[in-house]
C-alpha angles and dihedrals in degrees: 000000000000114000118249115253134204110225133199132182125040103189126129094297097023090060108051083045089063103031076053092053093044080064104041083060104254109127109229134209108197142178135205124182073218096050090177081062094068088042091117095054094036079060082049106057112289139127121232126200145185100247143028089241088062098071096063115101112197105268093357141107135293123180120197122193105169131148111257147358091279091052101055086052097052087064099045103046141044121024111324089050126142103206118071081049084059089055128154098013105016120134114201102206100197115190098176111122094237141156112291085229092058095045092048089052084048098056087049096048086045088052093066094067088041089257118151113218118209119187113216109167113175136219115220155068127274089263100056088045080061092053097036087241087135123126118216134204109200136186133170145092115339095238099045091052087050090052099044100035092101090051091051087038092051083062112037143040102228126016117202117209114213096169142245105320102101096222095049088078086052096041090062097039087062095044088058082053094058092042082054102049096035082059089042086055093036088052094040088059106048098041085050082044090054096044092050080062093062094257132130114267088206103050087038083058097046095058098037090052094046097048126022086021108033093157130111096250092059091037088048104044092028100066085041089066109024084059079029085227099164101163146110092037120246090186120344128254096234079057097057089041086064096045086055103050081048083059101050082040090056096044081049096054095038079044114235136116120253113185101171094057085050084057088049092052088051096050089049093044091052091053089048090051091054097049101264103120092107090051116089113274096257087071081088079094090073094072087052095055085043082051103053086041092260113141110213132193101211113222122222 
């Protein structure tokens, strides 16, 4: 029989996860500080309470997928924690994409009550978390991965395993980011190069995409830009900014420089400042056609 999980988080990636583990026959109990948002998998089975440390069984399984660092520590800590209810034989699966060193306090401070803590940070959009077509990095603890490996496969298409230290899942999580947002900014420029020239984004794009960059980073953000359709959000571009500023905390303390990623910041910064942060991440472009004197109106 699956093991019951606790669940929190039911966001745009948190939702389709545990409609997905509903399926997949494990029973959920699950908390939102917006508890309207988990409405369609309540209908579906689950169970909805009050607190996040409602959702802990004694030695069983609680699942996070939050936005940022704060707001995994909200949940582990303080009053309304969940961990110290998991106690001797809980696994805390967290799938926020949060700082190594974070995740590495947070596996200390779970070893006191006798919690594993298990980092599974995933790589997709909303709509690949739907069609478990996720891919997840994962670190902590050999026992609890293998305890915990059905729940992660009954969400995902691949699992990739970075050992026991508790950061590495996260490390290479952000590096995927920056790999994400240094294409976002490379894409944004030549198809605003190619447009300067007098040719069409769009059918620039389309070949490049096709040909020298025939992926489904380049295919999926490419024709976002080239056609600068930035809602609904995918993943928002506060959110990117963070991931980003995780990335240049992360070079400071290794230490090594990263300029690139600073450019990034600044890119960020400069669509934040201009009331993007709602839009999807990619709408990061926009800063680069303002730059080179094009007006856009943007499509939804």
């Amino acid at each position: 029989m699956n093991e019951p999980i606790g669940f929190i988080g039911l966001g745009h990636m948190g939702l389709p996860i545990a409609e997905n583990l509903l399926r997949a026959g494990h029973a959920l109990k699950v908390f939102n500080r917006t508890a309207s948002k988990g409405s369609s998998v309540v209908s579906a089975g689950a169970r909805s309470v009050a607190s996040a440390a409602e959702v802990a069984t004694r030695g069983g399984i609680v699942v996070t997928m939050l936005a940022d660092d704060g707001a995994v520590d909200a949940v582990c800590g303080g009053s309304d924690s969940f961990v110290e209810r998991l106690g001797s034989g809980g696994i805390h699966i967290s799938m926020s994409t949060i700082s190594p060193a974070t995740a590495r306090r947070l596996a200390k401070e779970h070893a006191k009550h006798n919690v594993a803590y298990v980092a599974a940070p995933v790589f997709g959009r909303p709509e690949a978390a739907a069609s478990r077509q996720l891919s997840i990095c994962v670190s902590g603890p050999a026992d609890a991965k293998k305890r915990v490996a059905p729940i992660l496969a009954a969400v995902s298409r691949a699992v990739s395993d970075f050992g026991e230290d508790a950061g590495a899942a996260n490390v290479v999580k952000l590096c995927g980011n920056f790999l994400l947002a240094a294409a976002i900014e490379a894409m944004a420029e030549a198809f605003t190069l190619a447009e300067k020239n007098g040719i069409d984004r769009k059918l620039a794009a389309e070949t490049l995409t096709q040909t020298l960059f025939p992926c489904p980073v380049y295919q999926g953000y490419g024709k976002r830009i080239a056609e600068n359709i930035y809602e609904p959000a995918g993943f928002r571009l506060a959110l990117g900014l963070k991931d980003i500023g995780l990335v240049l905390q992360t070079a400071g303390s290794s230490p090594m420089p990263m300029p690139l990623a600073s450019l990034l910041r600044d890119r960020w910064l400069g669509a934040m400042a201009k009331g993007r942060e709602n839009l999807d991440w990619s709408a990061a472009a926009l800063g680069v056609a303002e730059d080179a004197g094009i007006t856009i109106a943007r499509t939804v």
